[in-house]
C-alpha distance (Angstrom), angle and dihedral (degrees) to the residues before:
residue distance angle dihedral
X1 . . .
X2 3.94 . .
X3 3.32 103.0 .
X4 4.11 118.9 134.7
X5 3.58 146.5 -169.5
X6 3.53 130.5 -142.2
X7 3.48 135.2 -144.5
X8 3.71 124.5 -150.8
X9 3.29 136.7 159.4
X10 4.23 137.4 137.0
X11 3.85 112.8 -68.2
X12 3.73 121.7 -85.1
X13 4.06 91.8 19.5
X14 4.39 85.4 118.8
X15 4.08 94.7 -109.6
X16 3.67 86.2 134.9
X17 3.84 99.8 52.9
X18 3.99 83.7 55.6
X19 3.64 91.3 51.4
X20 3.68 91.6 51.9
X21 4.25 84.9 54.3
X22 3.41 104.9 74.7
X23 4.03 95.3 16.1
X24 3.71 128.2 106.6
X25 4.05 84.9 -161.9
X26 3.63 105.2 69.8
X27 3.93 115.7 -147.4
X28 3.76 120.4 -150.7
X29 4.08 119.0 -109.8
X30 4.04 128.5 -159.5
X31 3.37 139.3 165.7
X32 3.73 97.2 -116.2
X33 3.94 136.1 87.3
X34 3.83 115.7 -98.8
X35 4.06 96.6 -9.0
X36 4.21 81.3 131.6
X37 4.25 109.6 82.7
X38 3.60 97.4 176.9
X39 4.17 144.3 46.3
X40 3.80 114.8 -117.1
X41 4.01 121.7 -134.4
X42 3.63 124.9 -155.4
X43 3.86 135.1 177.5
X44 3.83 102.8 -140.7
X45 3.74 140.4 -170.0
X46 3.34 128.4 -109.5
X47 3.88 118.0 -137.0
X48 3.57 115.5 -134.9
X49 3.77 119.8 151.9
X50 3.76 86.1 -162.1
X51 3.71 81.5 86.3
X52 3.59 93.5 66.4
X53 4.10 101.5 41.0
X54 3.64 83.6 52.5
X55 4.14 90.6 55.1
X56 4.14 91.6 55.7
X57 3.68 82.0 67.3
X58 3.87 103.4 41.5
X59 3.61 106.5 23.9
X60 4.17 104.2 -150.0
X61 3.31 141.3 -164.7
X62 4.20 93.9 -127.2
X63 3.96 137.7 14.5
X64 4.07 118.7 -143.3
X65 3.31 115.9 -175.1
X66 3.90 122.4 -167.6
X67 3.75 130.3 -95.4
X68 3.72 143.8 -126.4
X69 3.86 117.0 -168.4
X70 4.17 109.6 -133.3
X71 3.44 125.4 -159.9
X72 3.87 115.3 -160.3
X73 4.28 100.8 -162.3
X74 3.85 109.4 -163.5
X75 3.88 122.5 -91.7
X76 4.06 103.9 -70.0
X77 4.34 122.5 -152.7
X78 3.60 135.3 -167.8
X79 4.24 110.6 -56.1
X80 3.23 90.7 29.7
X81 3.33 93.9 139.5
X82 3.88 96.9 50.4
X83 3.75 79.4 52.8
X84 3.75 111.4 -92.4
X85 3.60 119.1 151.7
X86 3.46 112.1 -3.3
X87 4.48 90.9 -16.2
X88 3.45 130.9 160.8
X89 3.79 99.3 10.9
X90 3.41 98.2 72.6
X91 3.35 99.0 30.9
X92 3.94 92.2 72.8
X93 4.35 82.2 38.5
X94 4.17 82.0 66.0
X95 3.61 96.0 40.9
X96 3.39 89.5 66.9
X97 3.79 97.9 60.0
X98 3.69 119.8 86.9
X99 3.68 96.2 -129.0
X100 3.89 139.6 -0.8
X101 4.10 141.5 -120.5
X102 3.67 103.7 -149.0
X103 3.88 97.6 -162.1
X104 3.95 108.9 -165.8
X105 3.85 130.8 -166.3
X106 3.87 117.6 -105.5
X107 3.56 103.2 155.7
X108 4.15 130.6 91.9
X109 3.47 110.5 -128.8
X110 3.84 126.1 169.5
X111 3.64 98.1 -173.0
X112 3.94 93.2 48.8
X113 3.72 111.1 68.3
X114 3.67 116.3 -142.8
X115 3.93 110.8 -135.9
X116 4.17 93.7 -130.9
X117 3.52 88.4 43.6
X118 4.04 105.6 -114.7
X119 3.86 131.7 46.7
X120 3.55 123.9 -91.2
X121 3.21 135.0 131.7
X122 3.30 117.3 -158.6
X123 3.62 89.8 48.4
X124 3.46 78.7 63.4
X125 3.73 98.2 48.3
X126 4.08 93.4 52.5
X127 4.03 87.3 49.9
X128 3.98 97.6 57.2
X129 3.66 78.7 40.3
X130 3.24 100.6 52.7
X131 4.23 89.6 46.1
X132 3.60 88.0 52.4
X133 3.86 97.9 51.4
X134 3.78 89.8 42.8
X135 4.43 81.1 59.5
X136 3.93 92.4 46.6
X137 3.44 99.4 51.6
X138 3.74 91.3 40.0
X139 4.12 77.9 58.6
X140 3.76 96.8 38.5
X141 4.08 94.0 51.0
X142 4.12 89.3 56.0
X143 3.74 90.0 48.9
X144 3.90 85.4 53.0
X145 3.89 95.7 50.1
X146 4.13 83.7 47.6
X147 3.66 93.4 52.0
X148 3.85 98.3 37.3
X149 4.19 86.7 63.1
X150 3.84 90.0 49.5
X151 4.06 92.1 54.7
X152 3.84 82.0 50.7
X153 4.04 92.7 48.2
X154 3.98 85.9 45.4
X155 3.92 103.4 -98.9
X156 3.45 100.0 166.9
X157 4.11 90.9 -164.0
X158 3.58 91.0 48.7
X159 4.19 90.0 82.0
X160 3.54 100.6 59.2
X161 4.47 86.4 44.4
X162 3.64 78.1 54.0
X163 3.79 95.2 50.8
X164 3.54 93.4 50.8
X165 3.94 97.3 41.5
X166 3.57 84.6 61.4
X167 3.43 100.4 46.9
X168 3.78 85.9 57.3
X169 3.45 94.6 35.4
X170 3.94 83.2 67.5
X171 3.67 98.3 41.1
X172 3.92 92.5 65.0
X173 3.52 97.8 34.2
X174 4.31 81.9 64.2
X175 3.79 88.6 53.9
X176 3.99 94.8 -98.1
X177 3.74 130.2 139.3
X178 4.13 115.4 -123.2
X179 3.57 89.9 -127.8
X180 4.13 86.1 72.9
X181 3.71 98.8 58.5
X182 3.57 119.2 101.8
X183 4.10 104.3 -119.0
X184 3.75 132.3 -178.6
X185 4.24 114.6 -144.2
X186 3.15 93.0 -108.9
X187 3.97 98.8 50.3
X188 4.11 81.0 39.6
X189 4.15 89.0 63.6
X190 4.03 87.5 61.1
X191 3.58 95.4 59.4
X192 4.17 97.8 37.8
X193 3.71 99.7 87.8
X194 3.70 95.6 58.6
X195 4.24 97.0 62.7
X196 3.99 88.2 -141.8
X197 3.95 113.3 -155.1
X198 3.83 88.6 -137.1
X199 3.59 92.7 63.1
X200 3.40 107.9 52.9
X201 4.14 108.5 110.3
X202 4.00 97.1 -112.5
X203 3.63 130.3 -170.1
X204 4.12 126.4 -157.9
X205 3.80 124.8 -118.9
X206 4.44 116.6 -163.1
X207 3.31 106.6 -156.1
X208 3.66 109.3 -155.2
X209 3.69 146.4 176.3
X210 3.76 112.5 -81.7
X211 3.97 89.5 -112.2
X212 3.92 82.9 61.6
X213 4.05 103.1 46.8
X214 4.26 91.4 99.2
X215 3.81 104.9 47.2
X216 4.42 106.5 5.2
X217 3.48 124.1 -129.3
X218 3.85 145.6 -120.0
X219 4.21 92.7 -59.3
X220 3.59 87.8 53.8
X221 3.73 88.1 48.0
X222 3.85 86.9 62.4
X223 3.62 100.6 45.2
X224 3.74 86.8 47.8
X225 3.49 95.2 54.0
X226 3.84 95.1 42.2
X227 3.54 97.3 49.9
X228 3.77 92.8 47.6
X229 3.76 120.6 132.3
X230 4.14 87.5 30.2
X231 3.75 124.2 115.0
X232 3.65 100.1 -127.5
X233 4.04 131.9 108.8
X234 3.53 119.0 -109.4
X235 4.19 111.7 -152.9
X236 3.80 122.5 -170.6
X237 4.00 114.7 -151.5
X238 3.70 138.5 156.8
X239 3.52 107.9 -134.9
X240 4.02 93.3 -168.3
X241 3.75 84.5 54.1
X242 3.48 100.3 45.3
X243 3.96 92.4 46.5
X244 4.01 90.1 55.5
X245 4.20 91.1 43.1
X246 3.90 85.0 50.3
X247 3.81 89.2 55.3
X248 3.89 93.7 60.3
X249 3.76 117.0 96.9
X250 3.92 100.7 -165.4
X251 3.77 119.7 82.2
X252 3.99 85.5 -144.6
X253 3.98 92.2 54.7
X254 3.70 94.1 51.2
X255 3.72 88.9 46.9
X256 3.55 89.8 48.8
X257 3.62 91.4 55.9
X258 3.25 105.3 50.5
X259 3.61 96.6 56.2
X260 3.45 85.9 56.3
X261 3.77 91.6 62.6
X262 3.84 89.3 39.4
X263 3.69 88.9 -107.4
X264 4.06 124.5 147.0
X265 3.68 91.0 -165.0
X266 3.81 137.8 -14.7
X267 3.72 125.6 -71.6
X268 3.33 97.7 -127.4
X269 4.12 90.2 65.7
X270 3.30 94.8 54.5
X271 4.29 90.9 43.4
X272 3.92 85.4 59.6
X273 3.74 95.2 53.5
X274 3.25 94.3 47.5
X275 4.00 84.1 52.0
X276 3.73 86.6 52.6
X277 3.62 102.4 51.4
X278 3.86 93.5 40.6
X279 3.74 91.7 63.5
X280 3.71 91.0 58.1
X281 4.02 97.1 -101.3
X282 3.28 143.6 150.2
X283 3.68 142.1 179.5
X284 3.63 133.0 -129.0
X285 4.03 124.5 -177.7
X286 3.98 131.6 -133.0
X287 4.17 102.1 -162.9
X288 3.57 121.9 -169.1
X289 3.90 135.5 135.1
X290 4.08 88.5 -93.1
X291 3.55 95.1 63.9
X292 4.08 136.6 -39.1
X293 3.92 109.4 -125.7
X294 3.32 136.0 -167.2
X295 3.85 113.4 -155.0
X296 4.14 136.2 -166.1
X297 3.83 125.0 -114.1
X298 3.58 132.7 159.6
X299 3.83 123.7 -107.0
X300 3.34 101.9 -86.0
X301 4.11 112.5 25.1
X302 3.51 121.8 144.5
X303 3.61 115.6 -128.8
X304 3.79 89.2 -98.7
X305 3.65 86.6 63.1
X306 3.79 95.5 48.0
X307 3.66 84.5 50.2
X308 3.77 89.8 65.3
X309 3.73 92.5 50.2
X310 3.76 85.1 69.4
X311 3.99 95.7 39.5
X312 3.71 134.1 -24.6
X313 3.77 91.0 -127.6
X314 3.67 88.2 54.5
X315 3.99 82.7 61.0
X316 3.88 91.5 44.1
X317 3.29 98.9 61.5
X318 3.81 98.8 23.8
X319 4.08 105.1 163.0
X320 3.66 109.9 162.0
X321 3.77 134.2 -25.4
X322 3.72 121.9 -143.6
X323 3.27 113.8 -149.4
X324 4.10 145.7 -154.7
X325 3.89 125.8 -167.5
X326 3.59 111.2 -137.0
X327 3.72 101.4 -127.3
X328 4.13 92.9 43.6
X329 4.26 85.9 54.3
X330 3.45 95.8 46.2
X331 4.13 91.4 50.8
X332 3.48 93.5 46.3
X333 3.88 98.0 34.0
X334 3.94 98.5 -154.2
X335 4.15 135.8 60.6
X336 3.56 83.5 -128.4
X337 4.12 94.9 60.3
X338 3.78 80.0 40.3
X339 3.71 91.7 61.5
X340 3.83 104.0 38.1
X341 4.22 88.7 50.1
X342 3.84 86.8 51.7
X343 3.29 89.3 -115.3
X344 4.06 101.8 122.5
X345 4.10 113.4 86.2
X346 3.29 139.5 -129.0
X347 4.17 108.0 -156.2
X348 3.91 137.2 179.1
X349 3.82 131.9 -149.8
X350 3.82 91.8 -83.8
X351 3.97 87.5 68.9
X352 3.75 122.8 127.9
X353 4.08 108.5 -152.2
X354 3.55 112.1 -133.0
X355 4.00 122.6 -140.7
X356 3.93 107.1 -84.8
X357 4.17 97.5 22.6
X358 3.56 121.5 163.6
X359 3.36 106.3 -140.2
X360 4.07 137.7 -168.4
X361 3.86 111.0 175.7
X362 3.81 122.2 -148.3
X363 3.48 111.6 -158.6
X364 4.40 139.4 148.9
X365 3.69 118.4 -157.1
């Protein structure tokens, strides 16, 4: 499933140094404004301990955990949408991502200059945006020349696209993000094709010192209180930290580590999930002594959709899936247990999987 992330953020705020944390493609870092001419993709797993519970029951030959694809854009500065710095470029890289890690600096840092000069980040927020309402409106004012000449050739649709254009048109103009406004579905359809910035769900990232990565400090405060009343997740990591826990090969050093910085796990884990569930996904599992797999579906599917996940044939001929919950397997540790506690399922075409399903599909093609 091709769904992707992007990180953004001002230059030299450390979003790349996460990105190199939990990616096999490792992204170059400097010191200096704009030395990166490119945006980095990686295919990256997605922790779920689940995994493991599930393997005390069904020992397997192989554990594959599901993905989320990350795309780290470079560092971005004020005009960036009139093309300053790196501009319009990567701009149109982030529009095609399906939702956005704004990664913000919250760390003092003598030997790392900050490109406006001080530290604060929610100056920083209201720059990137500022560049990225500058590139919707840019987007919605075309769509309003395009529908103004099909009122005029007697597109009876092309009034209520108007409507709504407008109504966004005025949002951003007030220095407000579309994903604020209050839309109906149907007044939602008019402003799909057009991939706006400002309407990608987005979630926050505080990067902080490493003595701040358990409880945050007085930059997170602010972003906290400024993005209060919003429904977006907030994450607090410290990229140096994370970069030098990445580097350690032993299980036992890592865990070692992160106690030391009063950390249960590292941040980076717990950023990816939070990727995850803010593209609308979900995981279900297919367990067996070959391998235990977790597998990505949208919010939503019916089981013959998660059947196509695994293979389209599998969707084809979709006949019946039987299903597990997660929580009833891992009680009763075996399918059999399962079935004699009436806890195994039979289920039709018209089933909606649940987060965490066991699943066998039945199907003839």
């Amino acid at each position: 499933m091709a769904l992707q992330c992007g990180i953004v953020g001002l230059t030299n705020i450390g979003k790349t140094t996460i990105f190199n944390c939990f990616s096999e493609t490792k992204a170059e870092t400097s010191n200096f404004a704009f030395s990166t001419s490119k945006s980095n993709i990686g295919k990256v797993d997605v922790p779920d301990w689940r995994l493991y519970e599930l393997e005390k029951c069904q020992p397997t030959e192989r554990i594959i955990p599901t993905t989320v694809e990350i795309v780290d854009l470079p560092g971005l500065a004020k005009g960036s949408s009139k093309g300053e710095g790196v501009g319009n470029k990567f701009l149109g890289d982030l529009r095609n991502t399906d939702a956005i890690i704004h990664v913000v600096r919250c760390f003092d840092d003598p030997n790392l200059s900050h490109i406006e000069g001080s530290v604060d980040p929610v100056r920083d927020i209201e720059i990137l945006d500022f560049e990225l309402q500058v590139k919707d409106l840019e987007s919605v004012e075309k769509k309003i020349q395009r529908l103004n000449k099909l009122i005029k050739a007697g597109e009876k649709e092309a009034k209520h696209g108007l409507e709504v254009m407008e109504k966004f048109r005025n949002h951003l103009e007030n220095f407000q993000n579309i994903r604020t406004i209050e839309l109906s579905d149907e007044d939602k359809k008019h402003g799909a094709d057009l991939f706006l910035l400002t309407d990608k769900p987005v979630m926050y990232v505080c990067n902080v010192d490493s003595a701040s990565a358990a409880k945050g400090n007085k930059y997170v405060e602010k972003v906290t209180e400024y993005l209060k009343g919003q429904k977006v997740e907030i994450l607090v990591i410290a990229a140096q930290l994370e970069e030098e826990i990445a580097e350690l090969e032993e299980a036992a050093d890592r865990e070692a580590f992160l106690a030391d910085a009063g950390l249960v796990e590292p941040g980076v884990n717990k950023l990816l999930r939070a990727a995850y569930s803010m593209l609308n996904l979900e995981t279900f599992f297919t367990v067996g002594p070959k391998e235990i797999r977790a597998w990505t579906i949208k919010k939503g599917a019916t089981a013959p959709q998660a059947a196509g996940a695994i293979h389209s044939d599998l969707e084809r001929g979709f006949i019946r899936a039987e299903v597990m919950k997660y929580n009833d397997y891992i009680a009763l540790k075996t399918e059999a247990a399962c079935k004699a506690a009436g806890k195994f399922y039979i289920e039709g075409k018209n089933y909606i999987v649940d987060d965490g399903d066991i699943l066998h599909i039945r199907f003839n093609v």
